[in-house]
C-alpha positions in Angstrom: 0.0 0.0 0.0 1.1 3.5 -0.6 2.1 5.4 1.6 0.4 8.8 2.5 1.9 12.0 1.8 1.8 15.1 4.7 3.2 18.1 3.4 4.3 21.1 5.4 4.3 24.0 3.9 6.8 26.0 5.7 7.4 25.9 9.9 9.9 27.7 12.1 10.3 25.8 15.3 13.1 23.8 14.1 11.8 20.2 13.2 9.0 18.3 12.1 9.6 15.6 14.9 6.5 16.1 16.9 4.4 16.0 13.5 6.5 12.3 12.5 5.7 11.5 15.8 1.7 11.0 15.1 1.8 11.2 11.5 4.2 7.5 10.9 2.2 5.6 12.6 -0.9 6.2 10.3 1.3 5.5 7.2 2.4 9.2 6.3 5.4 10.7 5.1 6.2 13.7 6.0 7.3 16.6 3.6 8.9 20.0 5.8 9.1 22.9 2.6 9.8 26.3 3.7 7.6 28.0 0.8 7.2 31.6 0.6 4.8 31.5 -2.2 1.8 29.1 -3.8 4.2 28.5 -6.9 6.8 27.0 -4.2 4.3 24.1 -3.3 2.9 23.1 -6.4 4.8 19.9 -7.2 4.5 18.5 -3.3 0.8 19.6 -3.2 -0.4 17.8 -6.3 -0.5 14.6 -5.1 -0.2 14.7 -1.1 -3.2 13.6 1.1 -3.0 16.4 3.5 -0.8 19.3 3.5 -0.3 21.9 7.0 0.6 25.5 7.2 1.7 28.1 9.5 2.4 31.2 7.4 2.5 30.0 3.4 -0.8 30.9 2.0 -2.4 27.6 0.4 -4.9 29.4 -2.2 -6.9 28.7 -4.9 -3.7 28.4 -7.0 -2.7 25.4 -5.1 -5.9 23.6 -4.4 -6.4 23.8 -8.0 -3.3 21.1 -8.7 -4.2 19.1 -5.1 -5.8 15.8 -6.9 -6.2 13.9 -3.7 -6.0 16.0 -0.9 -8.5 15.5 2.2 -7.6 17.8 5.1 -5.9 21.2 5.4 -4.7 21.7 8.6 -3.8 25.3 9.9 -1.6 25.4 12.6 -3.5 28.3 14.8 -6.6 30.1 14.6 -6.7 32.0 11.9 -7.5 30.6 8.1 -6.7 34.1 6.5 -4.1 32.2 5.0 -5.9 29.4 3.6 -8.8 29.3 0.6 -11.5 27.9 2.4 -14.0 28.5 -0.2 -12.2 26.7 -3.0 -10.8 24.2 -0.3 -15.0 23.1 0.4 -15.7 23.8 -3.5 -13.1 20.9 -4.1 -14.3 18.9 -0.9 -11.4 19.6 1.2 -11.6 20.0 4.9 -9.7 22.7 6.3 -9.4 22.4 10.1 -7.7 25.0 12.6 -6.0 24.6 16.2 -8.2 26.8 18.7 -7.6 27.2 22.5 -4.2 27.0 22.7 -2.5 30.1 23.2 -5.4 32.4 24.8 -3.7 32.9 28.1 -0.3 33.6 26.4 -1.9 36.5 23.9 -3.8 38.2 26.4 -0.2 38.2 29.0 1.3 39.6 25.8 -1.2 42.2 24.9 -1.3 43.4 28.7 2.5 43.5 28.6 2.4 45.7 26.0 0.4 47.9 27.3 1.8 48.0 30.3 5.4 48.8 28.7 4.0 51.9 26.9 1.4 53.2 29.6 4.7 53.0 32.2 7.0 54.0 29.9 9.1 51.2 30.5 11.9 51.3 27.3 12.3 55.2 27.3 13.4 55.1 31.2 15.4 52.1 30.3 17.3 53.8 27.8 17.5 56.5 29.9 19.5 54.8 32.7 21.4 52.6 30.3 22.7 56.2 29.1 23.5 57.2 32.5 20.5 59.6 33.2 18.8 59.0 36.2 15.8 61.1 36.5 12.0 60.3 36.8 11.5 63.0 34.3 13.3 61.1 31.6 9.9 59.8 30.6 7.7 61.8 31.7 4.5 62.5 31.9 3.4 59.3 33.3 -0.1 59.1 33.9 -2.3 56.6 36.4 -4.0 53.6 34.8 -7.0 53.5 37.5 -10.3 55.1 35.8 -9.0 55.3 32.0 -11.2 53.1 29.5 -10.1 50.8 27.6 -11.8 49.8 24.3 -11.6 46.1 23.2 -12.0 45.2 19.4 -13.2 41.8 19.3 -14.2 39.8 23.0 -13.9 36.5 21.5 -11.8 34.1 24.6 -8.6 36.1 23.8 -10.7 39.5 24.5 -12.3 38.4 27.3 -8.9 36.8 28.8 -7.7 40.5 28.2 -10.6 41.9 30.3 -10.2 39.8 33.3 -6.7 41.2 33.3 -6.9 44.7 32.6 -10.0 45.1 35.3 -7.1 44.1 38.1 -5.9 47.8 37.1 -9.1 49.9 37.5 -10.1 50.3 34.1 -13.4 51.1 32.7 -14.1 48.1 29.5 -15.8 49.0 26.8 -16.1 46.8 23.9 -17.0 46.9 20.4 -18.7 42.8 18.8 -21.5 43.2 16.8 -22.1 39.3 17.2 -22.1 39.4 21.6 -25.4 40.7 23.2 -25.2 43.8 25.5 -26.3 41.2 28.8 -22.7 38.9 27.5 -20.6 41.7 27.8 -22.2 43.2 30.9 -21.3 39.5 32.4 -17.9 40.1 31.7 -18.1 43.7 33.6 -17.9 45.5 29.6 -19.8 47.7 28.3 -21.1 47.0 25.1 -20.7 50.0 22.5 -20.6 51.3 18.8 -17.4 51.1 16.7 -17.3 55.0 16.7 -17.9 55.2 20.3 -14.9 53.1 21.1 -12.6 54.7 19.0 -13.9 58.3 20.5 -14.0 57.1 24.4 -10.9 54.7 25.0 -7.5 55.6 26.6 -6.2 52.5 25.3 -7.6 50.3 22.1 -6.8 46.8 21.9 -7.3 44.8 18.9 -7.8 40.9 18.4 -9.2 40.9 15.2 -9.1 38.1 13.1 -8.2 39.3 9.4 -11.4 39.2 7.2 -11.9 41.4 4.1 -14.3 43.6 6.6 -11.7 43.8 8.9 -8.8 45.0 6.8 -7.1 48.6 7.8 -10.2 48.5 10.7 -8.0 51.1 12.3 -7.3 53.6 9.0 -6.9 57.6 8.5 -10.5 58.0 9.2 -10.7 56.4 12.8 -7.4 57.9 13.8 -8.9 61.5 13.4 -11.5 60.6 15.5 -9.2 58.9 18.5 -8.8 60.1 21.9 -6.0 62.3 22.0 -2.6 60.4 23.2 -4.2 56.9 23.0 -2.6 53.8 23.2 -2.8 51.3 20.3 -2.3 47.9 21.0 -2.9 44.7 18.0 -2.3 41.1 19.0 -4.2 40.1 16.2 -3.8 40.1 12.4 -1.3 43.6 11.5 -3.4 44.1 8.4 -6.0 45.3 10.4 -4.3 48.8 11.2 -3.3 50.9 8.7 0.2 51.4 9.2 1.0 54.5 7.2 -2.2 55.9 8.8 -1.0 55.4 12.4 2.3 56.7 12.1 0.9 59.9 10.8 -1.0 59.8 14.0 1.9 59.3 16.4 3.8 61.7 14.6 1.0 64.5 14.8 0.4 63.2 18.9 -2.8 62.0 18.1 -1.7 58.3 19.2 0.8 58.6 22.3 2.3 54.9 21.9 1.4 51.7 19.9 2.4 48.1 20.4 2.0 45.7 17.7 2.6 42.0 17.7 3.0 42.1 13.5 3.2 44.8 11.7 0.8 45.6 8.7 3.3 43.8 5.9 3.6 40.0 8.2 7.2 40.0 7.6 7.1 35.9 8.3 4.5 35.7 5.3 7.4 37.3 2.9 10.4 35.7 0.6 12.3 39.2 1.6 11.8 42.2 4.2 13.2 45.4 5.3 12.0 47.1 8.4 13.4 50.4 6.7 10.2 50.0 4.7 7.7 50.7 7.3 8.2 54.0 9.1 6.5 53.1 12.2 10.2 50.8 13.1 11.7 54.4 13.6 9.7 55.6 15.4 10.3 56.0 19.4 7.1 55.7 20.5 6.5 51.9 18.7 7.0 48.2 20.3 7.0 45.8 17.8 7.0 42.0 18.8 8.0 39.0 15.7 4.3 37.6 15.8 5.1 36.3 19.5 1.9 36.8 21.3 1.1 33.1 21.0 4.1 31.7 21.8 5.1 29.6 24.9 7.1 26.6 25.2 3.4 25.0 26.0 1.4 26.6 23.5 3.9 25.7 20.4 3.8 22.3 21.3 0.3 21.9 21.8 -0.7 24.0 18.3 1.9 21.4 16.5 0.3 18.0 18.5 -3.3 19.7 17.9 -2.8 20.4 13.7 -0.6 16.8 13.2 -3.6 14.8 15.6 -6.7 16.5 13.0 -4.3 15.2 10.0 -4.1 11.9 11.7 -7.7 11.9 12.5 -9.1 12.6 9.1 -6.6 10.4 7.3 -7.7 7.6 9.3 -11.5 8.0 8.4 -12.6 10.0 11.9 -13.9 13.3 12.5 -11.8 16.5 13.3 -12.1 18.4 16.1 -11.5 21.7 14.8 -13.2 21.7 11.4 -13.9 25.6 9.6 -15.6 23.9 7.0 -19.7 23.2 7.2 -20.6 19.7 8.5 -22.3 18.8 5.3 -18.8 18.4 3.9 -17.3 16.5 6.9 -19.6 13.5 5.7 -18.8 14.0 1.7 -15.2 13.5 2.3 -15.6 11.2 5.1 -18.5 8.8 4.1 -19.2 9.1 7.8 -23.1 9.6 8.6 -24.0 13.5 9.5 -23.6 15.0 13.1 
């Protein structure tokens, strides 16, 4: 019998060992590529039986060529990455890793804050330059009372609530799919997008990238900010306009921002510069490699969740994490409906 084919399309945590680990004993081979584009993949994808990503796009392009493919597995939450409509047009499963790193984004996205509010870096560099002076960074302002807008209060979001209302703050929070009551449970106040962007002290975004969602922050809500905000995205970069918040720092409309990727996903490109995004010069900006999700825990896990939903639909049983409709579970499956 032939042996199945698992092919991953790029990966930066070293090996594929965990992923041989539970992928062998079903009868899989697996493929580590490091693609940077879809034309990098075609050859492996065209006849491999499942195929897993973590930042190479897998589009129409490459479904297109995939003649026997049954599962595409995404290691993390988002499928931004991934065509899921021409995936369940060609009765693919694509499948996601959830859960896994909520407790690790929110610390991140607090510890942002917390390094821009305090003004951690600028006294830093101020004592590593031999200054020594609480008005190195000043003004300094107290956290207790300020509002802080949240942009999406999915289990990330509300992980960053339970945190920030340690501090004092008032929560307000913009999801047009939670009731008023859900976020009242949560001690949030549900409002309007132009509300939050109007109200908060600090905005924190954990927006999943959707064509909707794209540049959510532009040129247009930046005029309409809070003077000296905080920015803070531990979610997709494409969802703030970069060239439209550096304007804003540089004109003290935003007093800080802290992003965990900026708008151009360097990890998503062949080549990339930081010269060619302003907001790297600039002071004021903290800019984290795409880190909020990482742990020594939650890498593991997202690698032992995406192998196990390979294993799982390879061997004829249901994922745990499917994005495609249920409908299509059974199709590729010729298991009985749910």
């Amino acid at each position: 019998m032939a042996r199945l084919k698992v092919v991953i399309t790029d990966f930066d945590y070293g090996d594929n060992e965990i992923e041989r680990s539970i992928l062998e004993p079903i009868g899989a081979s697996v493929i580590g590529l490091q693609a940077k584009s879809e034309d990098d993949l075609l050859a492996e994808a065209s006849d491999c039986d499942a195929i897993m990503n973590q930042y190479a796009r897998v589009g129409s392009k490459t479904i297109a060529v995939m003649n026997k493919c049954k599962v595409i597995a995404r290691y993390g939450v988002g499928v931004d990455i991934v065509d899921v409509d021409a995936a369940t047009a060609k009765g693919i499963l694509v499948t996601n890793v959830r859960d896994y790193c909520t407790e690790e984004v929110a610390d991140h996205a607090v510890a942002l804050w917390m390094t821009l509010a305090r003004k951690i870096l600028h006294f830093d560099r101020a004592t590593h330059m031999g200054v020594w002076n609480w008005r190195s960074a000043a003004p300094v302002f107290r956290l207790q009372g300020l509002t802080m807008g949240i942009v999406s209060f999915g289990k990330i979001g509300q992980a960053i609530a339970r945190r920030a209302s340690a501090f004092g703050v008032k929560l307000i929070v913009y999801d047009p799919f939670l009731s008023a009551a859900a976020l009242a449970s949560h001690g949030a106040q549900k409002v309007e997008k132009e509300a939050l962007i109007a109200r908060s002290d600090i905005i924190m975004m954990q927006v999943p990238m959707t064509p909707e969602t794209k540049h959510f922050l532009g040129p247009a809500e930046f005029a309409r900010v809070k003077p000296g905000v905080i920015i803070v995205n531990t979610g997709r970069g494409p969802t703030i306009d970069n060239k439209a918040l550096y304007q804003a720092l540089i004109e003290g409309r935003v007093s800080a921002a802290g992003l965990d990727d900026p708008e151009e996903e360097p990890a998503k490109r062949a080549t990339w510069n930081p010269a060619n995004n302003a907001l790297f010069s600039h002071p004021n900006v903290v800019i984290t490699p795409h880190v909020a999700y990482y742990s020594e825990e939650s890498i593991r896990l997202a690698r032992e969740i995406a192998a196990t939903e390979v294993a799982s639909v390879l061997s004829g049983k249901l994922p745990k994490n499917p994005v495609n409709n249920v409908q299509l579970l059974s199709n590729v499956m010729s298991l009985p409906t749910v």
